[in-house]
Backbone bond lengths (Angstrom), bond angles and torsions (degrees), N, CA, C in turn:
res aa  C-N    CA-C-N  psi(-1)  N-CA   C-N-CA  omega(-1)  CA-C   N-CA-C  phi
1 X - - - 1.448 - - 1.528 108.03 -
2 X 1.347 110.92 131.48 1.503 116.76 -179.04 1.657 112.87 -63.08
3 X 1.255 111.91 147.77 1.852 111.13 178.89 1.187 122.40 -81.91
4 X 1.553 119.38 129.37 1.182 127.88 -165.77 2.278 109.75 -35.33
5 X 0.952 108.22 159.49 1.325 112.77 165.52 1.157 120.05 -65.15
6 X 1.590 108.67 -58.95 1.524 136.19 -158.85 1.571 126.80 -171.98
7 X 1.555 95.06 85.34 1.882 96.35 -167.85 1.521 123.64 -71.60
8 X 1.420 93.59 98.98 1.815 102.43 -177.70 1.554 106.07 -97.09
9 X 1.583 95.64 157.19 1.510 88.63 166.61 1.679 135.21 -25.84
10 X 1.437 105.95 -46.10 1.150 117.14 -153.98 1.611 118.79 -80.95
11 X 1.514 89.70 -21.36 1.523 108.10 -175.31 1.880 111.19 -85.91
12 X 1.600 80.47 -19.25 1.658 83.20 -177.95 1.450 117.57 -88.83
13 X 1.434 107.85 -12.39 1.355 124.98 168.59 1.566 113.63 -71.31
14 X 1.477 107.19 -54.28 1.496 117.71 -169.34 1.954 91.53 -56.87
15 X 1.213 116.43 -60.65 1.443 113.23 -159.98 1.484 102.01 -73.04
16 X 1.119 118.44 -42.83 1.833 109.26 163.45 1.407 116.01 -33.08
17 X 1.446 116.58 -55.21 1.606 109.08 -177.90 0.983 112.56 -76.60
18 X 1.572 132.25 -12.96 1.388 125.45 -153.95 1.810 103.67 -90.65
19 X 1.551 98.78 -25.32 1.446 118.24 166.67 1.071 120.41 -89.74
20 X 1.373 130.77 -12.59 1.400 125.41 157.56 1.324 126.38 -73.85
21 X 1.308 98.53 -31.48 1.821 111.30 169.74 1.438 126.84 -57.04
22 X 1.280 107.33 -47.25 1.415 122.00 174.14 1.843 103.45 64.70
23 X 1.434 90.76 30.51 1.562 98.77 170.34 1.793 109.25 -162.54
24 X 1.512 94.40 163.32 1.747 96.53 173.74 1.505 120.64 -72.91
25 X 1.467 120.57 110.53 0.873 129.58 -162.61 1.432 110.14 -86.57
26 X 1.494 129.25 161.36 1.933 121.73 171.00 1.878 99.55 -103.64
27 X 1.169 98.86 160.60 1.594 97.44 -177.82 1.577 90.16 -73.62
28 X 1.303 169.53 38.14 1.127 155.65 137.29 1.832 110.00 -93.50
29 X 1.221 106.15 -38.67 1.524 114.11 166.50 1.383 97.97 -64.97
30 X 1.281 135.32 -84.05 1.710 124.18 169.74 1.725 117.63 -6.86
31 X 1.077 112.58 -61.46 1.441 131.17 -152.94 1.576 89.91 -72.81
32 X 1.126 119.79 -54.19 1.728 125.52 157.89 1.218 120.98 -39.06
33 X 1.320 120.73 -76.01 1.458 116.56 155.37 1.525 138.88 13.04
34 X 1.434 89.97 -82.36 1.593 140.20 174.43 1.293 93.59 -53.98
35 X 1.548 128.67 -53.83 1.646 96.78 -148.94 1.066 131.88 62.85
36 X 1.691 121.21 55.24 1.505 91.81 175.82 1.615 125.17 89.97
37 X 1.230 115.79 -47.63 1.308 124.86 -142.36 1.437 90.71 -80.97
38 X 1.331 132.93 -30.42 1.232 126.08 -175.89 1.347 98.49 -144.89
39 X 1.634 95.44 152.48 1.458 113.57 -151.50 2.130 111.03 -86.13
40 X 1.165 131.99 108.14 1.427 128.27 -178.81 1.121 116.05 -31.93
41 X 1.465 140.85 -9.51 1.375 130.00 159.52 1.880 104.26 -71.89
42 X 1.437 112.70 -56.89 1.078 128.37 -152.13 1.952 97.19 -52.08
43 X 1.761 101.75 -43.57 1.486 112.63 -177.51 1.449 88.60 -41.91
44 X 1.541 118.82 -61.64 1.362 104.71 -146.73 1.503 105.81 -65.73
45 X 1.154 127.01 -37.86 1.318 100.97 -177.95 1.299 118.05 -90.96
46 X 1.109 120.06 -1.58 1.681 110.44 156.93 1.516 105.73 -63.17
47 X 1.146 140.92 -22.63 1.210 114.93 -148.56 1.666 97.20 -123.78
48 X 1.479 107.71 -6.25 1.913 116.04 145.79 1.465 109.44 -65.04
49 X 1.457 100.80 -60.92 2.034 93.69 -175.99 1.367 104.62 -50.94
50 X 1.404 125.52 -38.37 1.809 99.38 -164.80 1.175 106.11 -95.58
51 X 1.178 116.79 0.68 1.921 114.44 167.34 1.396 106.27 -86.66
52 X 1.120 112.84 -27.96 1.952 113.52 176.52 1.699 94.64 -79.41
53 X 1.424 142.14 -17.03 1.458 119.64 -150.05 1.903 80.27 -129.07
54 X 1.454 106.60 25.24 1.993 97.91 167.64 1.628 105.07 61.16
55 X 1.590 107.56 10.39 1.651 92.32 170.26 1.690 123.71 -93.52
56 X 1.135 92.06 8.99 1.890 94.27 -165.41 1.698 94.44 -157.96
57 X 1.399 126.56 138.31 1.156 126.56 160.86 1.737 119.96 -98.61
58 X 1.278 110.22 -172.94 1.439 97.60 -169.37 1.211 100.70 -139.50
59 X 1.791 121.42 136.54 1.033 112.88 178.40 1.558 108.05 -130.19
60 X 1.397 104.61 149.25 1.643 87.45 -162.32 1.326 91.97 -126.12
61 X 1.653 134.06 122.55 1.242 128.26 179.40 1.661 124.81 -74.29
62 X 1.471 115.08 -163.55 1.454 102.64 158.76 1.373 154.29 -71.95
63 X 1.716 85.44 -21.98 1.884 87.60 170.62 1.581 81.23 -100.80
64 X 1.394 157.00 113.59 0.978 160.20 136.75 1.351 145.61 4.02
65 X 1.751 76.86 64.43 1.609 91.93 -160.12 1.951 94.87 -119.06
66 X 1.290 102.19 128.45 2.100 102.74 -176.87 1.066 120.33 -106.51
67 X 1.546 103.63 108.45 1.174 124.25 170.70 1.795 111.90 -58.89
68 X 1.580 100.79 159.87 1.938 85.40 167.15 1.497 92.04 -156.11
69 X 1.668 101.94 133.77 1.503 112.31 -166.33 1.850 101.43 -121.74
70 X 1.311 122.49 134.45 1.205 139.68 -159.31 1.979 93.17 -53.44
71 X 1.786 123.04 126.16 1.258 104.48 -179.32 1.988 110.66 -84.04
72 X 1.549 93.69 179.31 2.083 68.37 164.60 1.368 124.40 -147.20
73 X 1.709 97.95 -5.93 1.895 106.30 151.72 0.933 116.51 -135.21
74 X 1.509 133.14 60.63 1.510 150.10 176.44 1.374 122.46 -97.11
75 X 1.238 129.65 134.30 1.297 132.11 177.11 1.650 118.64 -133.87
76 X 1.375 118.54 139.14 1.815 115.84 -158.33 1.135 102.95 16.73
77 X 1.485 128.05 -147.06 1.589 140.51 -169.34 1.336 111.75 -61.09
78 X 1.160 117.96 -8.62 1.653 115.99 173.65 1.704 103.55 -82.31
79 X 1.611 95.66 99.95 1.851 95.77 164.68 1.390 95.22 -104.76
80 X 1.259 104.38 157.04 1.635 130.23 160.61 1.751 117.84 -95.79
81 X 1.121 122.11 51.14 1.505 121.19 -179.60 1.543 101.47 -116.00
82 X 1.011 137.15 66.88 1.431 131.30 144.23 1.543 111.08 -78.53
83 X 1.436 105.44 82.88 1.612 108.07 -175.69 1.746 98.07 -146.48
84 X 1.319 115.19 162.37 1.668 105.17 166.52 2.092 102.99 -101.48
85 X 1.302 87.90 165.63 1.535 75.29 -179.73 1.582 93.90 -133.75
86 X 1.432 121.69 155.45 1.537 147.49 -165.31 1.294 95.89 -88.96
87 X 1.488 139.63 131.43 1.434 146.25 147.29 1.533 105.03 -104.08
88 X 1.036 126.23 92.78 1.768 121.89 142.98 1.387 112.88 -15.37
89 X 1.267 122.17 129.13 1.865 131.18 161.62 1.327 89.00 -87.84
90 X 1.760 150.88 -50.14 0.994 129.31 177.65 1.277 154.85 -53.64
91 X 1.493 92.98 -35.95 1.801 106.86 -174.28 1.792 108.27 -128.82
92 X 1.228 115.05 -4.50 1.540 163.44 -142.15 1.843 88.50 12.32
93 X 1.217 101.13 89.95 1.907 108.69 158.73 1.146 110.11 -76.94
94 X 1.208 120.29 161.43 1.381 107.84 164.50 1.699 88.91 -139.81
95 X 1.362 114.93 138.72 1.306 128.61 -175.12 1.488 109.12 -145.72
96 X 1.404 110.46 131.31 1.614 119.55 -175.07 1.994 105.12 -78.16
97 X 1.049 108.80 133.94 1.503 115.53 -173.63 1.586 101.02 -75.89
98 X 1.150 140.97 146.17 1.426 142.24 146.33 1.413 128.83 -25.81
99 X 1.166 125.23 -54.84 1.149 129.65 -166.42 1.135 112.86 -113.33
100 X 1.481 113.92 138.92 1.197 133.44 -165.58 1.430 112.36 -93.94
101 X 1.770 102.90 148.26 1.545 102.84 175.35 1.763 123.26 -91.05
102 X 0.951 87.70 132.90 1.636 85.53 174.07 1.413 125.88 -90.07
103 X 1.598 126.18 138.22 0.977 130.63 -148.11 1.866 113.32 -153.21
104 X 1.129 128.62 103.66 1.543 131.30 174.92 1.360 105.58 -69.83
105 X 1.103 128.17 116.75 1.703 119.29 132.72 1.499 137.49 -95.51
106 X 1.307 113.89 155.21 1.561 107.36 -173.67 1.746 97.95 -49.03
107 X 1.619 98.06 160.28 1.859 110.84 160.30 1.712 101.75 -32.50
108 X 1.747 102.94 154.19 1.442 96.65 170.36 1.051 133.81 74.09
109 X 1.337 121.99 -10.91 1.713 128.01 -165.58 1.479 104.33 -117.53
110 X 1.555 127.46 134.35 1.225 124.06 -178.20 1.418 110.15 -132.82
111 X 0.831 97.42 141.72 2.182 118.37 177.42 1.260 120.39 -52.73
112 X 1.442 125.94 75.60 1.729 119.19 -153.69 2.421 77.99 -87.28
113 X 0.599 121.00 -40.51 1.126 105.16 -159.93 1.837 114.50 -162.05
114 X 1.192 129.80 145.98 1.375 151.04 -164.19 1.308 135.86 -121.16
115 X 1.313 136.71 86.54 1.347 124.79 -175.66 1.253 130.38 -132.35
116 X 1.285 134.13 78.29 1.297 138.42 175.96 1.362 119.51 -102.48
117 X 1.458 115.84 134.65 1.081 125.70 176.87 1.468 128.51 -128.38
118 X 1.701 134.03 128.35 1.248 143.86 -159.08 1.489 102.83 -112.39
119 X 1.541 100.79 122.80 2.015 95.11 -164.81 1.815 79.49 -97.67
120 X 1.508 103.66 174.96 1.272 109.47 159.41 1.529 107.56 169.23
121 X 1.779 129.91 -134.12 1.101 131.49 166.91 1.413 112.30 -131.03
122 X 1.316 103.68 122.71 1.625 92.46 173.55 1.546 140.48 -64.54
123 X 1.211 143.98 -163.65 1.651 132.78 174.41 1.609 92.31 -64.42
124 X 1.544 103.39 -77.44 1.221 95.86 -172.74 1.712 139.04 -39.12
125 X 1.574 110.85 -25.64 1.539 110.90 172.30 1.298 111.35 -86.48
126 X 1.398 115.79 -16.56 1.587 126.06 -166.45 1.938 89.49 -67.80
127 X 1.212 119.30 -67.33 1.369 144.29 -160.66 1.432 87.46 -63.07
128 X 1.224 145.56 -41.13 1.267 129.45 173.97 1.329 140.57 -63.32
């Protein structure tokens, strides 16, 4: 994992929750989080710097709303997420799936970026 830029409060907050969550969080779930504690502009650009510095990936659902889930062998614009990720309709989690998709491209062609998303119900909403 690449080294922080510049550890401010705010960043230590954003990645504190983002690891407490143990899921892809939306900057409005963040901003909840937080309490207050840090300001909704500031989220947003914390959460550009650590998607530009391979610390956070981005997931952007169908009504177009971006999630961002902690990365974990990423470096500048090179992410490693060829994976689909799960959104809950119930509680709306968003959780990156394990396994990765596989994918050919012609010679020459490179993977700037990945986003698939699988809506459904999780255990926990299922059981409810």
């Amino acid at each position: 994992m690449p080294p922080l830029r510049r550890n401010t409060p705010a960043l230590a907050a954003i990645l504190s929750e983002l690891q407490s969550a143990g899921c892809a969080l939306s900057h409005d779930m963040l901003e909840q989080r937080l309490n207050g504690t840090v300001s909704r502009a500031t989220i947003y650009r914390v959460l550009s710097r650590l998607h530009e510095d391979a610390r956070v990936h981005r997931v952007v659902t169908v009504d177009g709303v971006q999630f961002f889930a902690l990365c974990a062998d990423c470096a500048g614009e090179d992410h490693h997420h060829l994976h689909l990720h799960f959104r809950c309709l119930g509680c709306e989690r968003v959780e990156c799936l394990p396994q990765e998709v596989q994918t050919s491209l012609p010679e020459g062609y490179r993977i700037a970026g990945f986003n698939a998303t699988v809506s459904g119900y999780c255990a926990n909403c299922t059981a409810a």
